[in-house]
C-alpha positions as CSV (number, residue, x, y, z in Angstrom):
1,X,2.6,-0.9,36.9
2,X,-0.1,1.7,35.5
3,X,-2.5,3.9,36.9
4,X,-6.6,2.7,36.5
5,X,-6.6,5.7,33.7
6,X,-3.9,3.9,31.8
7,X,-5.3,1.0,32.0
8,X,-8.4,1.9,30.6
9,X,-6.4,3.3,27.7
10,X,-4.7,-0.1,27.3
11,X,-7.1,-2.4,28.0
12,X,-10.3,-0.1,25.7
13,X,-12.3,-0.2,29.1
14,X,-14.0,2.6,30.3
15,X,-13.0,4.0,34.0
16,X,-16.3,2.5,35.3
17,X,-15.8,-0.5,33.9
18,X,-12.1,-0.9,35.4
19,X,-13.5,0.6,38.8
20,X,-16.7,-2.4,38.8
21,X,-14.6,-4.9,38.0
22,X,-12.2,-3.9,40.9
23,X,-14.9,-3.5,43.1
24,X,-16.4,-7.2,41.9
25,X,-12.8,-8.7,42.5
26,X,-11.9,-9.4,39.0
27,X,-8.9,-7.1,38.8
28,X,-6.6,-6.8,42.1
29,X,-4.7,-3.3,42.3
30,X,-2.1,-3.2,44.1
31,X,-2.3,-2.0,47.6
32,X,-5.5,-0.6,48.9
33,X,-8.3,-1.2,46.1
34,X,-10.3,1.6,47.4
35,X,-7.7,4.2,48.3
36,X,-9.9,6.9,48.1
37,X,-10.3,10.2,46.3
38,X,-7.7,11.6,44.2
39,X,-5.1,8.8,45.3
40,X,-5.1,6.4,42.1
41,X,-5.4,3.0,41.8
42,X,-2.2,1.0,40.5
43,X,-2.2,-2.4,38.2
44,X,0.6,-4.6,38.2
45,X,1.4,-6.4,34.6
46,X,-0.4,-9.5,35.4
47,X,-3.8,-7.4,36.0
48,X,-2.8,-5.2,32.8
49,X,-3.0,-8.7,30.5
50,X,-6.3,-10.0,32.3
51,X,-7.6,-6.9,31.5
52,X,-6.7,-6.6,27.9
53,X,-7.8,-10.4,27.6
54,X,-10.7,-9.8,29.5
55,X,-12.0,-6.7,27.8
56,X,-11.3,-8.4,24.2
57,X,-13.6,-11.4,25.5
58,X,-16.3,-9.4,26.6
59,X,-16.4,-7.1,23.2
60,X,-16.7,-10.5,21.7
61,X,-19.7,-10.7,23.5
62,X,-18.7,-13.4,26.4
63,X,-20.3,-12.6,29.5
64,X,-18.4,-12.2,33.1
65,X,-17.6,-14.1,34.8
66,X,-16.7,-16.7,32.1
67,X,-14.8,-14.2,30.2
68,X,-13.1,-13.8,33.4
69,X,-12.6,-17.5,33.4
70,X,-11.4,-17.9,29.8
71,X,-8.6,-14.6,30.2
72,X,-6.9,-16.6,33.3
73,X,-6.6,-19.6,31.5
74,X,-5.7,-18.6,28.2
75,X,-2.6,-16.8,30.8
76,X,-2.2,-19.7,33.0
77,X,-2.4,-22.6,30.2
78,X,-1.3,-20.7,27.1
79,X,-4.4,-21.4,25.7
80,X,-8.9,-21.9,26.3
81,X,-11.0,-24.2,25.3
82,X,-14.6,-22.2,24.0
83,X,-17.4,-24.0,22.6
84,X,-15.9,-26.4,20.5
85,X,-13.1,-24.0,19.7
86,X,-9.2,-23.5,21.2
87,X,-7.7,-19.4,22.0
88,X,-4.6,-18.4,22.0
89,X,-3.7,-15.5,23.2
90,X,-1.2,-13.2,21.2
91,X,2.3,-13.4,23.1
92,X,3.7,-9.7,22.5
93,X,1.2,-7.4,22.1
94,X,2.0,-4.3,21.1
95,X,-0.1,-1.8,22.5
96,X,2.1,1.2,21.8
97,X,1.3,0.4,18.0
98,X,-2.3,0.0,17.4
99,X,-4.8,1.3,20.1
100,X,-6.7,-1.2,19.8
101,X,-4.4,-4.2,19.6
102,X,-6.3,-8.0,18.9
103,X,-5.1,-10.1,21.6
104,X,-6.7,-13.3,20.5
105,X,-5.7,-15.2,17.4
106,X,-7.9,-16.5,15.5
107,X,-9.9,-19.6,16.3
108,X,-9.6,-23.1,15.3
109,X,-11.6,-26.5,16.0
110,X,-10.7,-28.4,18.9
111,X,-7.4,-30.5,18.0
112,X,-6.5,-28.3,15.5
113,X,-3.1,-27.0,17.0
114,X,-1.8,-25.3,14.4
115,X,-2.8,-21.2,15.0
């Protein structure tokens, strides 16, 4: 579990980006999402990976919600299906390493499984 400042060091978010998208109810803190000043907010590990996946999406220029959308599957399923093309995500990121880690491999047409 990390605090929303972590996160956005993790994730390459901004603080108002993590605090919007908490606000719009695409990332669930734990306990009270609006605790109130000075008392921060705290992620659990399954909101730390849909943000990561979520921020990589949207610097790749999908839009929210579908980037939303994409992130939970490619978590759920192991994989998205994107215009034509399949995502993986990366399964052990290392985000002590690089700062700003790639957390999508690369693409391949649609039956192509190989990755």
């Amino acid at each position: 579990m990390i605090t929303a400042h972590d996160l956005t060091i993790v994730a390459d978010l901004t603080y108002r980006q993590v605090d919007y998208w908490t606000r719009a109810g695409y990332l669930t803190p734990t306990g009270n999402p609006a605790p109130g000043s000075g008392i921060p907010r705290k992620y659990p590990d399954d909101q730390i990976d849909l943000a990561v996946q979520m921020s990589r999406l949207t610097k790749a220029g999908i839009p929210m919600p579908q980037a939303r959308d994409i992130a939970h599957e490619l978590l759920e399923h192991g994989r998205a299906r994107l215009r034509g093309y399949l995502l993986f995500p990366i399964a052990d990121v290392d985000l002590a390493g690089d700062p700003l880690p790639d957390v999508i491999r690369p693409i391949s047409r649609t039956g192509d499984t190989a990755a």
